[in-house]
N, CA and C of each residue as an Amber inpcrd file, in Angstrom:
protein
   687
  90.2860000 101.0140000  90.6840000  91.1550000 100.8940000  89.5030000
  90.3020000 100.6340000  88.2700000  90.8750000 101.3800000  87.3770000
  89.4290000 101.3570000  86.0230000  90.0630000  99.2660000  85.0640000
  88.9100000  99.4890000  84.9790000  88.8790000  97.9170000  84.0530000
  89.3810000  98.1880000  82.8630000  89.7950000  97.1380000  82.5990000
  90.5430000  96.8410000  81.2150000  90.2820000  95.6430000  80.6680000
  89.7360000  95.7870000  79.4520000  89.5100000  94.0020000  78.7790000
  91.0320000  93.6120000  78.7630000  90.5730000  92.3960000  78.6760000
  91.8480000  90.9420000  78.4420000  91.2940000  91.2400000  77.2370000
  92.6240000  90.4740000  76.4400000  92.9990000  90.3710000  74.8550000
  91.4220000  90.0900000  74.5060000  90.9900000  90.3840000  73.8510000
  89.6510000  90.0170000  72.6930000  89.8540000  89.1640000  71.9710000
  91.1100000  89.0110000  71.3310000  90.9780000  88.4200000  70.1680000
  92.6650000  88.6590000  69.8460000  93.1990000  87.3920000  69.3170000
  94.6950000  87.3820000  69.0210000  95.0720000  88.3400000  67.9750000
  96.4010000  88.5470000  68.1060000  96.9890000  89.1330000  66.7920000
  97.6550000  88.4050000  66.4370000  97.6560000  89.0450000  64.7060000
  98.0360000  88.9320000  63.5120000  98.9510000  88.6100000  63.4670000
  99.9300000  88.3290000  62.5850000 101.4370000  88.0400000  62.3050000
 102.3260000  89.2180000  62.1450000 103.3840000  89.6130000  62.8620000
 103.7750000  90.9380000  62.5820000 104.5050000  91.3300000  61.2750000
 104.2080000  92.5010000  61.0850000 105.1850000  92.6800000  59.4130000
 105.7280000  91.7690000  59.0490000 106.9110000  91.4890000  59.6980000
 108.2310000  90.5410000  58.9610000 107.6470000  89.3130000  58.6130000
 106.8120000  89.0260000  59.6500000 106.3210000  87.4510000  59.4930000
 105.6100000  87.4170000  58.3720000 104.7430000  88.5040000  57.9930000
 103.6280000  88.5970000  56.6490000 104.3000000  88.7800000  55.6510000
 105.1290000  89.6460000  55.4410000 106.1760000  89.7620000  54.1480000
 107.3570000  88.3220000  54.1540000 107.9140000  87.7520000  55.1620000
 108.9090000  87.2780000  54.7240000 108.4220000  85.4980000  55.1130000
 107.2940000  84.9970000  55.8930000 107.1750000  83.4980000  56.0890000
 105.8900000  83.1090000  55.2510000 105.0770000  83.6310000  54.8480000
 103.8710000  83.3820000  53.3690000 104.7650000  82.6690000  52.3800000
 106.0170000  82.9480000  51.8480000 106.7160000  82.4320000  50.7620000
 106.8660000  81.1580000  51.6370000 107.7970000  81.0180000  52.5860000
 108.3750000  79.8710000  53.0330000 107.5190000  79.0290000  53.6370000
 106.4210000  79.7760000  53.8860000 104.9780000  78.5180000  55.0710000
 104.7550000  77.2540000  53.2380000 104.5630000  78.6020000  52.4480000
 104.0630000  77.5080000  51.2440000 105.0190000  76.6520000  50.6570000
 106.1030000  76.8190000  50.5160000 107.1590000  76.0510000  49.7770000
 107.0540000  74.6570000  51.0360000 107.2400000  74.8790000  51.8790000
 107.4180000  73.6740000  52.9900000 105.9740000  73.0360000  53.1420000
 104.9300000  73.4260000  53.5650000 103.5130000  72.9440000  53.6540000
 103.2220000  72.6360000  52.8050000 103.1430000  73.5620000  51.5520000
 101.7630000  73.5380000  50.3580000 100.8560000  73.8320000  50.3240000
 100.3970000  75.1820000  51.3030000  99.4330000  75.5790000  52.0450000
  99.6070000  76.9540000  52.2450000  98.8240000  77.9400000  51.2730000
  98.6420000  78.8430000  51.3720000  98.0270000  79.6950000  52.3560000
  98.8620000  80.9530000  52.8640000  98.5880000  82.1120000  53.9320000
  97.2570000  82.6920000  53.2550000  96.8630000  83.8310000  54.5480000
  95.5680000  84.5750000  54.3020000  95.7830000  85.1910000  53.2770000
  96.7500000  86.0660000  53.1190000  97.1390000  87.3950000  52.4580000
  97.4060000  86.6790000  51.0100000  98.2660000  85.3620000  51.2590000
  98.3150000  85.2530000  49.5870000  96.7440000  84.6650000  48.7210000
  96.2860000  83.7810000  49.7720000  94.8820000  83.3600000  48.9680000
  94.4280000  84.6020000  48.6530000  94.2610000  85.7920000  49.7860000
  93.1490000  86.9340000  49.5580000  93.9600000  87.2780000  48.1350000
  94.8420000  87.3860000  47.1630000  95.2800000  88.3350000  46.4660000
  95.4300000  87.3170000  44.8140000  95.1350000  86.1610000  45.3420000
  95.7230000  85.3930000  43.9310000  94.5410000  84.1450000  43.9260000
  93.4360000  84.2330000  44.6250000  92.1760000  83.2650000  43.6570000
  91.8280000  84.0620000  42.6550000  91.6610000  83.2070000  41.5230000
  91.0610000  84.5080000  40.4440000  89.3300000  83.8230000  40.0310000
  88.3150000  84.4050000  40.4250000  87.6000000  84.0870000  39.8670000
  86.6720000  85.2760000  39.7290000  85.7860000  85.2560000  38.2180000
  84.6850000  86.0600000  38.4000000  83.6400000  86.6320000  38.8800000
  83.4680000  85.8210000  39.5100000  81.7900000  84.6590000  40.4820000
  82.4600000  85.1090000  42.0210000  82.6890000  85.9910000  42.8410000
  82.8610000  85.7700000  44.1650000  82.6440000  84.6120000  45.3200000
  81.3240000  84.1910000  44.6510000  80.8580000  82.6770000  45.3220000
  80.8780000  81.6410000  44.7120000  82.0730000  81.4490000  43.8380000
  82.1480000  80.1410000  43.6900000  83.5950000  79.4210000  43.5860000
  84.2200000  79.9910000  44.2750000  85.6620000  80.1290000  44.4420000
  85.8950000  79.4300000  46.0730000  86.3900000  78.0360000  46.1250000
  86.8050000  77.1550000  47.2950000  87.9290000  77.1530000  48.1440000
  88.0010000  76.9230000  49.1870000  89.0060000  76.7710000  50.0860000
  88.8810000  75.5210000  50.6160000  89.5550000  74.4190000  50.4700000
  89.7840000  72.9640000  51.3290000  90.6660000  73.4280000  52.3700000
  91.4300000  73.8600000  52.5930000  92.4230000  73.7880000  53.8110000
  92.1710000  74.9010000  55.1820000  91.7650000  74.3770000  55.8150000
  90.8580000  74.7420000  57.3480000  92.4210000  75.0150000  58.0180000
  93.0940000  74.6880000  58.2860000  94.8790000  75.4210000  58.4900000
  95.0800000  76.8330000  58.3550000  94.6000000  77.4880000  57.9780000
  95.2160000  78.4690000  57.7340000  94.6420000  79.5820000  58.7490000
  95.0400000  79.5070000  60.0690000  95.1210000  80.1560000  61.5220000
  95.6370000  81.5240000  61.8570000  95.2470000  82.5850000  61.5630000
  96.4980000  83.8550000  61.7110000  96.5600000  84.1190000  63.4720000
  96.3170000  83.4840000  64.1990000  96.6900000  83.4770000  65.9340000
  96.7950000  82.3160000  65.6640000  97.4800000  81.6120000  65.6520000
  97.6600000  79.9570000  66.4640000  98.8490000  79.9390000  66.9310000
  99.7320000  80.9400000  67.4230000 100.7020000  81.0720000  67.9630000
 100.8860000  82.0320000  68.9120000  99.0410000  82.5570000  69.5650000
  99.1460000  83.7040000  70.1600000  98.3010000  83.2650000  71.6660000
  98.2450000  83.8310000  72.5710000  97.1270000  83.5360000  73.2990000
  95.8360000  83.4500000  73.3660000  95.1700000  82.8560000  73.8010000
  93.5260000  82.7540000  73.5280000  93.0140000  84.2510000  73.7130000
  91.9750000  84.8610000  72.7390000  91.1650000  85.9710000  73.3790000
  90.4050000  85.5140000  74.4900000  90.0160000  86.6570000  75.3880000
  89.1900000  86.7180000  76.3660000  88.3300000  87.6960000  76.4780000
  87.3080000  87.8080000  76.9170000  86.7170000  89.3750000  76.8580000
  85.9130000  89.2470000  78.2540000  86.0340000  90.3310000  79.2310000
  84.4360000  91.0730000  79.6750000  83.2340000  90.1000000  79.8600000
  82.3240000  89.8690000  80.4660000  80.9390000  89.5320000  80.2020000
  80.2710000  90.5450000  79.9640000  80.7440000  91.8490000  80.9250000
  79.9740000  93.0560000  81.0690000  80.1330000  93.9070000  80.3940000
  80.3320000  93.6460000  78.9290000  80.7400000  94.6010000  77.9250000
  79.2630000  95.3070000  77.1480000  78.4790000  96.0480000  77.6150000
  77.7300000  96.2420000  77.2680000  77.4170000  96.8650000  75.8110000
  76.0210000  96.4930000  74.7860000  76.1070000  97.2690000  73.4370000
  74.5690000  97.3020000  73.2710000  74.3310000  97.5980000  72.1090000
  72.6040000  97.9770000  71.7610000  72.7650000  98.6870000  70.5300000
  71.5200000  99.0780000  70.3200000  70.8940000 100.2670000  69.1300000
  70.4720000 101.4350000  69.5820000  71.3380000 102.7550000  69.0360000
  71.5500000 103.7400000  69.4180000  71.0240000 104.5240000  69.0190000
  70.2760000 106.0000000  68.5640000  69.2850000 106.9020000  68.1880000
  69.4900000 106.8930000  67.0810000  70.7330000 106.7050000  66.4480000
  70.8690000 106.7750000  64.9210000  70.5130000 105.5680000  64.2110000
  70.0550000 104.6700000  64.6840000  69.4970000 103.5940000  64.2210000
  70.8440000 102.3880000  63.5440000  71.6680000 102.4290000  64.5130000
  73.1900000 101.7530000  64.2850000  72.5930000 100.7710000  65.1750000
  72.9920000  99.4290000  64.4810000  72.4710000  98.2840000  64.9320000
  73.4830000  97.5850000  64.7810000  74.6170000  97.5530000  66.0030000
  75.9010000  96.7650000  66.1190000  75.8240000  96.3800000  67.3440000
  76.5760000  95.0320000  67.5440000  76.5020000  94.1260000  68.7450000
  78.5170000  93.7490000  68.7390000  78.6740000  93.5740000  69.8310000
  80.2210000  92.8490000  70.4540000  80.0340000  91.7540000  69.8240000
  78.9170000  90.9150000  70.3630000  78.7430000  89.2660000  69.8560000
  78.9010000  89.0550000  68.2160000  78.6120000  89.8930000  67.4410000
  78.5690000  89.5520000  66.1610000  80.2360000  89.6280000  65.6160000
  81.1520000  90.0250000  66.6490000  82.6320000  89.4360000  66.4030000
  83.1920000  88.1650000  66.7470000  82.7180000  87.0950000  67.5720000
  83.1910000  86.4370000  68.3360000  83.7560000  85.6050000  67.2770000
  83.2340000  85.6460000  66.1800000  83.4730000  84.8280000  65.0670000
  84.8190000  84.4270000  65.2320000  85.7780000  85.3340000  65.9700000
  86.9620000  85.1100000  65.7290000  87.4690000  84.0000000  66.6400000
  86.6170000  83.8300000  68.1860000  86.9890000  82.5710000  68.4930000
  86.9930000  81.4480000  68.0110000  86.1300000  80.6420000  66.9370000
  86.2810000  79.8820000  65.9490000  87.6570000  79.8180000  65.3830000
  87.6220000  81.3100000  64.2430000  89.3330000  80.8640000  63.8770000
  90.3960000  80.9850000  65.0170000  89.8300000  81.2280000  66.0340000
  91.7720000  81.0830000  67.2200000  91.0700000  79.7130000  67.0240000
  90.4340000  79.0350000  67.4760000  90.3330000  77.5970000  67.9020000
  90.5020000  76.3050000  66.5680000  89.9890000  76.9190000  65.3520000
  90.0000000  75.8040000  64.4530000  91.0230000  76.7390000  63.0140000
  90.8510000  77.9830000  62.9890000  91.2440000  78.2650000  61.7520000
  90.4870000  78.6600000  60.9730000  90.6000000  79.3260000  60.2900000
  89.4660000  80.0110000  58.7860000  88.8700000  78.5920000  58.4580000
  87.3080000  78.7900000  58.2410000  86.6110000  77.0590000  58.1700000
  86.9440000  76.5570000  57.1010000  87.0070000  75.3900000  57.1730000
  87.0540000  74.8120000  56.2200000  85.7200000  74.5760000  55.1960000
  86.1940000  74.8060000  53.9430000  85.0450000  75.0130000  53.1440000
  84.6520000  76.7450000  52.6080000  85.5710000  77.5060000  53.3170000
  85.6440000  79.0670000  52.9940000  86.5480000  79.3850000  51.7960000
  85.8710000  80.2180000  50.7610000  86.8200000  80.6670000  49.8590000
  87.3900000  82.1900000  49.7930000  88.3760000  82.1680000  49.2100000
  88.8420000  83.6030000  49.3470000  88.4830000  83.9260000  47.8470000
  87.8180000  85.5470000  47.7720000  87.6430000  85.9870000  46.4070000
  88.6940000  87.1240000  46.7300000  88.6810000  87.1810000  44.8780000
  89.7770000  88.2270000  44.4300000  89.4260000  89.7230000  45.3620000
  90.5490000  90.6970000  45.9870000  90.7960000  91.7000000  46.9050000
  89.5840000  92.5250000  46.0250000  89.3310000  92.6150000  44.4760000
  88.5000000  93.8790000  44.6090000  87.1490000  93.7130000  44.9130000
  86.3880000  92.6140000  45.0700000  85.4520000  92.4830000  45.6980000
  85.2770000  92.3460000  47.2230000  86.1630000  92.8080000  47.9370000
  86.0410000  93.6470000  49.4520000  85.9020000  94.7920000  48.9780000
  85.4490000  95.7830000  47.8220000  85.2570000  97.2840000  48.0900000
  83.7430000  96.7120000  48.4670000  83.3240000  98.1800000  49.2130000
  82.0860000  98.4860000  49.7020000  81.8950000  98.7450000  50.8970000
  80.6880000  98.6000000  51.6180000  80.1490000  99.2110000  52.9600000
  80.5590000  97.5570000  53.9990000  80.6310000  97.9360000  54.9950000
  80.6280000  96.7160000  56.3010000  80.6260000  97.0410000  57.4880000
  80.6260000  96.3940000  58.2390000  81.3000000  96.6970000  60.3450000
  82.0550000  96.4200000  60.2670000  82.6150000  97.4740000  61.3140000
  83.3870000  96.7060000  61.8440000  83.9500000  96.6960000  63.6940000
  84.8060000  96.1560000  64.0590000  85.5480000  96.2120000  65.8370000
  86.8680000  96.9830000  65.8560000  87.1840000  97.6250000  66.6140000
  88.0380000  97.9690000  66.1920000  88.6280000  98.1620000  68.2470000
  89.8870000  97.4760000  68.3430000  89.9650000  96.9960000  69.2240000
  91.3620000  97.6560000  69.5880000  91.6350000  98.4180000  70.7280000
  93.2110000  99.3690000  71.3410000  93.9140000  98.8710000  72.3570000
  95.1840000  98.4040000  72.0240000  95.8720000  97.9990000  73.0840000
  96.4080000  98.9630000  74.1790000  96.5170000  98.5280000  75.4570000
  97.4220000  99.7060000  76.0610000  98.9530000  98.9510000  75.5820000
  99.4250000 100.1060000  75.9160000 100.8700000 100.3240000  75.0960000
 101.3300000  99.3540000  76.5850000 102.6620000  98.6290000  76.0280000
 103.4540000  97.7750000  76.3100000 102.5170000  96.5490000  76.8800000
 101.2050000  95.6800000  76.7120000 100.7990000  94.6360000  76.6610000
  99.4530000  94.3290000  75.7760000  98.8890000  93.4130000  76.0150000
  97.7020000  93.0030000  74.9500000  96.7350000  93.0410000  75.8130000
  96.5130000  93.7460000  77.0800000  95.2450000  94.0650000  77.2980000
  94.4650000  94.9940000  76.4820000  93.1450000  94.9910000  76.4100000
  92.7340000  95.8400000  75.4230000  92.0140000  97.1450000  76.4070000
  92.2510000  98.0250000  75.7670000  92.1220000  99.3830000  76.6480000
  90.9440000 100.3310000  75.9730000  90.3050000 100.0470000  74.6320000
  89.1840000 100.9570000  74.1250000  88.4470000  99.5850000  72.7140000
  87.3640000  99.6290000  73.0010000  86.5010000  98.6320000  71.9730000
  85.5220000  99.7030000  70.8400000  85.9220000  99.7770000  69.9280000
  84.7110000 100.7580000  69.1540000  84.0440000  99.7340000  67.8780000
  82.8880000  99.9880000  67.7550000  81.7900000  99.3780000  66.7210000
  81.5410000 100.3330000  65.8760000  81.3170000 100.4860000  64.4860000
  81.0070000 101.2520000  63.4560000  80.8610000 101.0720000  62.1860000
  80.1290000 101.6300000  61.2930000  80.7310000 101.1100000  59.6520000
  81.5250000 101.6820000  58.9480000  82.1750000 101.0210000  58.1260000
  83.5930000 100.9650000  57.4020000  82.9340000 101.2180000  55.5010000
  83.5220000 102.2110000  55.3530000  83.7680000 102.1060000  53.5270000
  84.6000000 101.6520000  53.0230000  85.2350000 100.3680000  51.7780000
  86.3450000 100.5660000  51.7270000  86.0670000 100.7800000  50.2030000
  87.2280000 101.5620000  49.0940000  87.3200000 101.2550000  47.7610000
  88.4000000 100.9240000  47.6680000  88.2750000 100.4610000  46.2140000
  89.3990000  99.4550000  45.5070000  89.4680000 100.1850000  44.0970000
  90.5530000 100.5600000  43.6260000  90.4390000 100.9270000  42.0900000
  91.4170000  99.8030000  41.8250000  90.5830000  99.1730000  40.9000000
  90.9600000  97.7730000  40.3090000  92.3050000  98.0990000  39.7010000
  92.2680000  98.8830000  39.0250000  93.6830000  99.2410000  37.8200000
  94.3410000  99.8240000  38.0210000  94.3500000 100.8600000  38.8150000
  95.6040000 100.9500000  40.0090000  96.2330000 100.4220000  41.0650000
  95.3820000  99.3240000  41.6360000  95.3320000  98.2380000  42.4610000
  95.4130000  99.7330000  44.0450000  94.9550000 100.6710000  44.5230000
  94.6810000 101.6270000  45.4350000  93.6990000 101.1420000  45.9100000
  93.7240000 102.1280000  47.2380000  92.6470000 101.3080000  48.1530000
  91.9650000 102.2760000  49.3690000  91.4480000 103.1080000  49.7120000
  91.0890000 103.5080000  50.8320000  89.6720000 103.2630000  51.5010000
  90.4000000 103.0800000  52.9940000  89.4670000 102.8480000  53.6680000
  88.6120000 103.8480000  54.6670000  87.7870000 104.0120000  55.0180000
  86.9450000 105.3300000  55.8960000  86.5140000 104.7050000  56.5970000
  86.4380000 104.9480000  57.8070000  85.8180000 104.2250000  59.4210000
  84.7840000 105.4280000  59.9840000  83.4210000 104.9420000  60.2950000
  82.5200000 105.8340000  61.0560000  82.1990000 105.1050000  62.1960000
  82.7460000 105.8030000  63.3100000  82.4060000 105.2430000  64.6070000
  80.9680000 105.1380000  65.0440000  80.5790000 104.5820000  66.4340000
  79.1590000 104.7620000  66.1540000  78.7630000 104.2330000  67.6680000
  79.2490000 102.9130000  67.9130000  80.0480000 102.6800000  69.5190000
  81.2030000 102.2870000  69.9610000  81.5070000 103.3880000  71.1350000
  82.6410000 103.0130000  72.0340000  82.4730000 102.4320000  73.5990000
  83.9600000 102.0650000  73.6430000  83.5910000 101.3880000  75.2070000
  84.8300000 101.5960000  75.8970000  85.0460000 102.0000000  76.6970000
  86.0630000 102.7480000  77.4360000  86.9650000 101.7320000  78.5250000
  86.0810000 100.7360000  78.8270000  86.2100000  99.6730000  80.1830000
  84.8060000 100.0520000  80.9600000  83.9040000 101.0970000  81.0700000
  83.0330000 100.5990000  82.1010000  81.9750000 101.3550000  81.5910000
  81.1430000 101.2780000  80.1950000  80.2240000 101.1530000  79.7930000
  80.4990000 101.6520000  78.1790000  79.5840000 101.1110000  77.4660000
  79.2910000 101.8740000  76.0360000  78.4490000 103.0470000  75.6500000
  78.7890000 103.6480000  74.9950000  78.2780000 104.9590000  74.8070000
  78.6240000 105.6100000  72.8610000  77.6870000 106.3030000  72.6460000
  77.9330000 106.7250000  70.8350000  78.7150000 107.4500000  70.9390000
  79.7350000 107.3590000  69.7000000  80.1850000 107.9590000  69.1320000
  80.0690000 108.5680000  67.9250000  80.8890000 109.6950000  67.1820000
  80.5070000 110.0460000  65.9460000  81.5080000 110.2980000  65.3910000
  81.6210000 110.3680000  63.7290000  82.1630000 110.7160000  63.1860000
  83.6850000 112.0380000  63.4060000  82.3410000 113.0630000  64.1420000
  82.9560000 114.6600000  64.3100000  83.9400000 114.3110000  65.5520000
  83.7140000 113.6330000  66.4410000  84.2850000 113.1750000  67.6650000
  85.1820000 112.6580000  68.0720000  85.7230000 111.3010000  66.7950000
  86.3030000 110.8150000  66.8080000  87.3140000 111.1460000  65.7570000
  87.4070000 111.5980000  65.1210000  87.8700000 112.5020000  63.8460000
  88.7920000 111.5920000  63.4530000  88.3970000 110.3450000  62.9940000
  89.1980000 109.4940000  61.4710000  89.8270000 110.3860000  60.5030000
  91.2430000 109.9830000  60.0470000  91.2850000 110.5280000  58.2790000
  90.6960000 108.8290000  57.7940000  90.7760000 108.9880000  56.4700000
  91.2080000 108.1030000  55.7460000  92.0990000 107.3750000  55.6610000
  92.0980000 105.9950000  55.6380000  93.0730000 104.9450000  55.5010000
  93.6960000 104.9520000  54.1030000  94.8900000 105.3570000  53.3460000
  95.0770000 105.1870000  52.2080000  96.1990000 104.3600000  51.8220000
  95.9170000 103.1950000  50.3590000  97.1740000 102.6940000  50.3400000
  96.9890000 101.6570000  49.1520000  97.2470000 100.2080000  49.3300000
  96.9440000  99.7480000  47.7720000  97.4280000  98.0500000  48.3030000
  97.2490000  97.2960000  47.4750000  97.3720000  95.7920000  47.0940000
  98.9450000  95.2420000  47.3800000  99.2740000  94.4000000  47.9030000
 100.3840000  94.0150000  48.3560000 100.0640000  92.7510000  47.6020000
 101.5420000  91.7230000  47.5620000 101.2220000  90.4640000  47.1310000
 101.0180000  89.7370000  47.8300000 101.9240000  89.7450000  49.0740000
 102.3430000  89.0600000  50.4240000 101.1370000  89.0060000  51.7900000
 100.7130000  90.5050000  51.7260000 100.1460000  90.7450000  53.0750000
  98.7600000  91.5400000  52.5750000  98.1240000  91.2440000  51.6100000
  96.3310000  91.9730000  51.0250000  96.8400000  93.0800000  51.0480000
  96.0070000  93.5500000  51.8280000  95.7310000  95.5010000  51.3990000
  96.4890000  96.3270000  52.4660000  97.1660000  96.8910000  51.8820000
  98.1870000  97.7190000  53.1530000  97.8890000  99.3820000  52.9320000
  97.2600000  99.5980000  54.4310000  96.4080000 101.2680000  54.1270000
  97.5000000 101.9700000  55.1740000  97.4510000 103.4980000  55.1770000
  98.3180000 104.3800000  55.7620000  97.5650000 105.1060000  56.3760000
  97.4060000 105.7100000  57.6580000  96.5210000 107.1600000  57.9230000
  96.3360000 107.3750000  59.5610000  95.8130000 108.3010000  60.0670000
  96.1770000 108.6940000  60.9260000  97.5180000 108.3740000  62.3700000
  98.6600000 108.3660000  61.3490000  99.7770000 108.1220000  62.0300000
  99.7750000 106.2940000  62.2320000  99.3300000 105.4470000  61.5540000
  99.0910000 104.2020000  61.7980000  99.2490000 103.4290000  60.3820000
  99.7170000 102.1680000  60.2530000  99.9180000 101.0560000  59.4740000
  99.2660000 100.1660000  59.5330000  98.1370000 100.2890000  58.5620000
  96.8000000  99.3140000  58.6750000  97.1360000  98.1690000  57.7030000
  97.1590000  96.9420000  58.3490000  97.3330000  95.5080000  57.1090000
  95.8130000  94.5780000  57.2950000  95.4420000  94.6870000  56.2650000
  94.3720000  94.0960000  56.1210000  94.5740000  92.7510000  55.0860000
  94.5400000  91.9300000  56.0490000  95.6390000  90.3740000  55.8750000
  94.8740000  89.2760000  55.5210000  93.4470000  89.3950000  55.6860000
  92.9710000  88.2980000  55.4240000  91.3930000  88.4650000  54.9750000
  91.2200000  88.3600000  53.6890000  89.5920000  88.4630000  53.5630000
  89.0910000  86.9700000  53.1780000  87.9530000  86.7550000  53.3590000
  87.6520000  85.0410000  52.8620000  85.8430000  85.3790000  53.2280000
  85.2500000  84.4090000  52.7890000  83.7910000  84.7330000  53.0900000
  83.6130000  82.6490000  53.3640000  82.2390000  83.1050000  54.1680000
  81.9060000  81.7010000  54.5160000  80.2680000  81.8070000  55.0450000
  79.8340000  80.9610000  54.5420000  78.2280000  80.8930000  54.6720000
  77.4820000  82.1520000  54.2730000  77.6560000  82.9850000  53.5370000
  77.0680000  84.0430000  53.3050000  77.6380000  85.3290000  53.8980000
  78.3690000  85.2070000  54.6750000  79.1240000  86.1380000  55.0740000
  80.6170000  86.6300000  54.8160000  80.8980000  87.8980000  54.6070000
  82.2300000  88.1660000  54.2310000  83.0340000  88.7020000  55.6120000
  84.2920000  88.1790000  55.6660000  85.1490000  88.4470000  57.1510000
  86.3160000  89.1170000  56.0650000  87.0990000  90.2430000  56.8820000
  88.3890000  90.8260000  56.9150000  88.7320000  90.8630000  58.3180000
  90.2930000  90.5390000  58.6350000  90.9350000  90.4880000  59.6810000
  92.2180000  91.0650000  59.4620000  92.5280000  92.2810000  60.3340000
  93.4260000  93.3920000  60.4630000  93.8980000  93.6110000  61.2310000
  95.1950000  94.2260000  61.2440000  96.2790000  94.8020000  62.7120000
  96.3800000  96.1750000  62.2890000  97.0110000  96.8650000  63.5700000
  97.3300000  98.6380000  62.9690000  98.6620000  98.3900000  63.7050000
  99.6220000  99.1450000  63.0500000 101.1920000  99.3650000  64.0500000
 101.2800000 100.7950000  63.9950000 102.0490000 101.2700000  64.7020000
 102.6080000 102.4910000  65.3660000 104.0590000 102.2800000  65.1530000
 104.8190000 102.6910000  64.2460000 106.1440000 102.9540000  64.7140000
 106.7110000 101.3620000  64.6290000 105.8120000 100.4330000  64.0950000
 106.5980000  99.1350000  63.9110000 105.9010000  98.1940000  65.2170000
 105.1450000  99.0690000  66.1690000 104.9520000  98.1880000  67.3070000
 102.7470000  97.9090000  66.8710000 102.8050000  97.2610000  67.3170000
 101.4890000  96.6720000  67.5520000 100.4920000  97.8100000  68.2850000
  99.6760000  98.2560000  67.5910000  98.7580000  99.4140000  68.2530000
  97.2540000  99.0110000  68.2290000  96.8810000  98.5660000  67.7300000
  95.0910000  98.1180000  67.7880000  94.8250000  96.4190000  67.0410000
  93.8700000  96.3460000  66.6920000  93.0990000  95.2370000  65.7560000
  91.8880000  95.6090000  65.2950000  91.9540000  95.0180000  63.9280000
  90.6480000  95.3430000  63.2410000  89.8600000  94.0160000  62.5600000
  88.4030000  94.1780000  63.0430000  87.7760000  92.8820000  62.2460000
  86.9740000  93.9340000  61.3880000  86.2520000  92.7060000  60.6440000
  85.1600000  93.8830000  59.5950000  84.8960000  92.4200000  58.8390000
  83.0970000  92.7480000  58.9700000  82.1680000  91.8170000  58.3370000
  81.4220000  92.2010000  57.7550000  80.0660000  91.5840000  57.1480000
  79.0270000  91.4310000  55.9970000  78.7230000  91.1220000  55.7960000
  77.7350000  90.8820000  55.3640000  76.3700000  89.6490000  55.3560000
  75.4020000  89.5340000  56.6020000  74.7040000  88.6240000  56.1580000
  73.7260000  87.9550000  57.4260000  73.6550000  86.7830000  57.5480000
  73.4190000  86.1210000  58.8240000  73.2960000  84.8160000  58.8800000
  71.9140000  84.3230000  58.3440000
């Protein structure tokens, strides 16, 4: 029987919850969601813009990720230098929450180059059924508040080993779409509903954390980072 990862990594809050409990988490707490910090710190300076409140969890109502030991990765002929481990980041926030001491900068400073995971559920549970590694373009036109994103694959993992992928192979469109108030950046494209819900940076590094839906239902997850330690 072919292997299948356990959940990787929790999901997101679904639509309704991102559009309709961000208003009400804050009126009752006082404690701002991912999506609204990502869209309403305003500062010039990307790094000098604070976050005190370590609370703000987008799985803390989901099951723990799990993954594989035997998930194998490396550096591939094209000189793509991506690792599984350089996601785990996300066990931190299932366990404590976006750190405390992380600030969120304004959405148009996520345009540019990054990695990212990009993680497939099989349909009707949260096992994860395909793991791909690659880099991500995204732009931002500030004054239209638009947004697209481009994904270049680079590794995949099927359940029982990793192997390259490419561009031609995997045949991405473009993610297209624009600035939400509620839920960051909401992209459209290959038959999928990409919410990109939470950007924040911490120690030198920049994190985005993403879901894709199908038809309203839950179809993948997306991380995407930057920087170096």
């Amino acid at each position: 029987m072919k292997k299948t990862f356990k959940l990787i990594l929790a999901i997101l809050l679904t639509v309704s919850l991102l559009t309709s409990c961000s208003n009400s988490s804050s009126a009752d707490t006082g404690s701002s969601s991912g999506p609204e910090n990502s869209s309403s710190v305003s500062s010039d300076d990307p790094t000098t813009s604070d976050n005190s409140d370590n609370g703000n969890n987008p799985a803390e109502n989901e099951p723990a990720p799990v993954i594989d030991d035997d998930v194998s990765q490396g550096t591939y002929a094209d000189g793509s230098e991506l690792s599984f481990d350089e996601f785990a980041f996300y066990y931190e926030v299932y366990e404590q929450g976006i750190p405390e001491g992380a600030y969120y900068p304004e959405t148009q400073y996520a345009a540019g180059s990054w990695r990212y995971e990009l993680f497939v559920y099989e349909q009707g549970s949260y096992n994860v059924s395909y793991l791909e590694l690659g880099y991500a373009d995204l732009d931002i036109e500030e004054r239209s508040k638009t947004a697209t994103l481009t994904l270049h694959p680079r590794i995949g993992n099927d359940g029982y080993e990793s192997y390259p992928v490419t561009d031609e192979g995997v045949g991405y469109e473009p993610f297209d779409g624009g600035l939400d108030e509620y839920s960051g950046l909401i992209l459209n494209g290959n038959g999928l509903d990409l919410y990109l819900s939470y950007y924040y940076a911490y120690e030198g590094r920049e994190y985005i954390i993403g879901s894709l839906f199908k038809s309203s239902d839950l179809f993948a997850g997306l991380l995407m980072i930057r920087g170096q330690d």
